[in-house]
Steps between C-alpha positions, in 0.01 A plus 500: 500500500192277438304758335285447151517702214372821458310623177433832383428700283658818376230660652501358790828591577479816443227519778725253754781787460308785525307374810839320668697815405755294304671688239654252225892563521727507216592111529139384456390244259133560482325704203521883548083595615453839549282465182299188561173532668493481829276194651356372807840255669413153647606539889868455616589409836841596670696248366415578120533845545903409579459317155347779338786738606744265394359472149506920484784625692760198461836564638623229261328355180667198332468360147525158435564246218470124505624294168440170638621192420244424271519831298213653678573849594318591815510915598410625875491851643529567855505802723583552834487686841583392816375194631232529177549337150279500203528302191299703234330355224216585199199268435172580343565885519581566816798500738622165722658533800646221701638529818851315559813579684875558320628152663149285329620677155877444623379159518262423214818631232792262663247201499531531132889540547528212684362293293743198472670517813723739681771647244860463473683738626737607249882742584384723205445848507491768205499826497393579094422850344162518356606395144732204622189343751249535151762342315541202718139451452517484153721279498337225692203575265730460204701160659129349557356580178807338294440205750135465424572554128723200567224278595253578242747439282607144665848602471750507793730827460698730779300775567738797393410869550547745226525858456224466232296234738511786776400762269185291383432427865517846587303611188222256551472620877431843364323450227260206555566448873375167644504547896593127543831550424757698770563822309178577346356453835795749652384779244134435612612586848764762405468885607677569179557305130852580455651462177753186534847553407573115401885605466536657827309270745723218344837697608295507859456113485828414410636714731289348790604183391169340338661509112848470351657815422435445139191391324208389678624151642389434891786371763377291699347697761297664246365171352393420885320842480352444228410123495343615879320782334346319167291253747310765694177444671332798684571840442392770763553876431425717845488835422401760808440863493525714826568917590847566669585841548217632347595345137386156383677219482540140333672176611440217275648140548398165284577178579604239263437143620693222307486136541774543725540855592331827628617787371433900659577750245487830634465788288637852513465827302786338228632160675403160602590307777460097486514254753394176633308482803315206739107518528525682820759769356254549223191543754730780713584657182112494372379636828766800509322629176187596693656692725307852532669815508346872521173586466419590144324818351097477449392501143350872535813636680711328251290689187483827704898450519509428093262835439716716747786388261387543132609709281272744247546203274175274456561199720317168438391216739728190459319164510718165485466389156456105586239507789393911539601563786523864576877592564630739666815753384829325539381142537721292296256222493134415572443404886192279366676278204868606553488609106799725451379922434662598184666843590673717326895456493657720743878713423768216630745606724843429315699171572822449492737197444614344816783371417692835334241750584411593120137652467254278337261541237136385531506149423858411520585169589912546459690785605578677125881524716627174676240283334371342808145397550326825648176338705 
């Protein structure tokens, strides 16, 4: 689509929709307008009209994050419909719109993944809970910061990994995090900040072979993992949102390329999923996360759904507290920045141990009757 960008204003918008009869959906990007003044619209012919439709009523919108190789982190948001695709920007207060398709985008990311060759293609797979996956980060970031302590120092050591250098990894991730290293940049992208249970992912790595039982020493698969892992050079996080059956929905992959490797880590409600895959796997993979699905709610219907549904009780409009984005009720993350919606905890159904069927409490990490790890 060889098609230059399109500028407006909030205002101008605003006309553009109510003259095209384009009602923004519930996946769009752009500002909410029904307040801003409503302006005279430059002229669109039929071909930016698709654009403009794309940029309102998206079937799919798509979050991305870049950390390149040289530390720069590079953010894109695109929407799409159809044969249409928007990347949408900000500059000088008003709202950039460039016309693209899902394979240029497709394209533009694994260029950056491909970046010193085609991968190899390594017979590892892991399937990790949550914890275990965060874990494994921070312990790459822990195994590379005692080898770059190592250098300053001019000393030549083995890099060992400690239950207190995890927990400083991990803390420093939290606390002060510094998105060029892997787990800081996972929270940055995660739905949810999960409290780490250091004790618990380590039963999970040892059981999946990455650790010795005891301590914190890597076998030798592990210390490929890891020695892969410390000498990464892109990261890509691709994180789409889309409507099927009628509630919305998130699939979010990242890429890890190494020196050697490419890594797909694929991400669901409590579990990770990581795998190698070739440049072309990783383009197939990319593409699938644009698919579109149903069509989503307008913005008015969606707020005439909310008002049908409150209570007596004073309700008040929820804006995403990194970018203000107006949210709408149940999102469990902002469709604009991907910011996680804090929302109130919800009763837990009850759990129970799968191994002797004892019920859990909240929290439990060992069955309280056999003594076997719970997760």
């Amino acid at each position: 689509m060889n098609l230059e960008t399109i500028t407006l204003t909030d205002g101008q918008l605003k006309s553009l929709a109510i003259n095209s009869n384009i009602k923004p959906n519930l996946l769009c990007l752009l500002p909410e307008f029904d307040e801003a003044e409503s302006v005279s619209p430059p002229p669109l012919d039929a071909a930016q009209q698709e654009v403009l439709k794309a940029a309102l009523q998206p079937l799919n919108t798509t979050d991305m994050a870049v950390l390149l190789g040289n530390d720069g982190l590079m953010r894109l948001q695109f929407s799409l419909r159809g044969e249409a695709g928007v990347l949408i920007g900000e500059a000088d207060q008003s709202n950039q719109l460039l016309p693209t398709s899902e394979g240029d985008v497709a394209t533009m990311v694994m260029a950056y993944l491909a970046q010193g060759g085609e991968p190899l293609k390594r017979a590892v797979a892991l399937n990790l809970s949550q914890q275990a996956f965060l874990l494994l980060m921070a312990a790459a970031d822990a195994y590379k910061m005692s080898y770059l302590e190592d250098l300053l120092k001019h000393t030549v050591s083995a890099a060992n990994l400690t239950v207190k250098s995890l927990t400083q990894a991990v803390e420093q991730a939290y606390e002060n995090p510094d998105l060029r290293w892997l787990l800081p940049f996972v929270l940055f992208r995660s739905e949810e900040f999960p409290t780490l249970d250091i004790t618990a992912a380590l039963a999970e790595l040892a059981e999946v072979g990455l650790i010795e039982t005891e301590g914190v020493v890597l076998t030798e698969e592990g210390s490929l993992f890891i020695d892969d892992l410390m000498y990464r050079k892109v990261i890509a996080d691709i994180t789409s949102f889309y409507v099927q059956d009628a509630a919305l929905a998130r699939s979010q992959v990242m890429f890890i390329r190494t020196e050697q490797t490419l890594w797909a880590v694929q991400f669901g409600d409590r579990d990770a999923a990581l795998r190698s895959l070739t440049i072309d796997e990783a383009c197939e993979l990319m593409v699938s996360l644009l698919s579109q699905k149903d069509e989503p709610a307008s913005r008015s219907a969606q707020k005439a759904g909310q008002q049908e549904g409150t209570d007596q009780a004073e309700t008040k409009a929820l804006t995403c507290s990194q970018c203000g984005h107006q949210l709408s009720s149940g999102m469990k993350f902002c469709v604009k920045c991907g910011t996680p919606v804090p929302l109130s905890d919800p009763p837990k159904a009850p759990s129970f141990c799968k191994h002797c069927g004892t019920k859990l409490k909240p929290g439990d990490h060992f069955c309280v009757k056999c003594g076997k790890l719970s997760d």
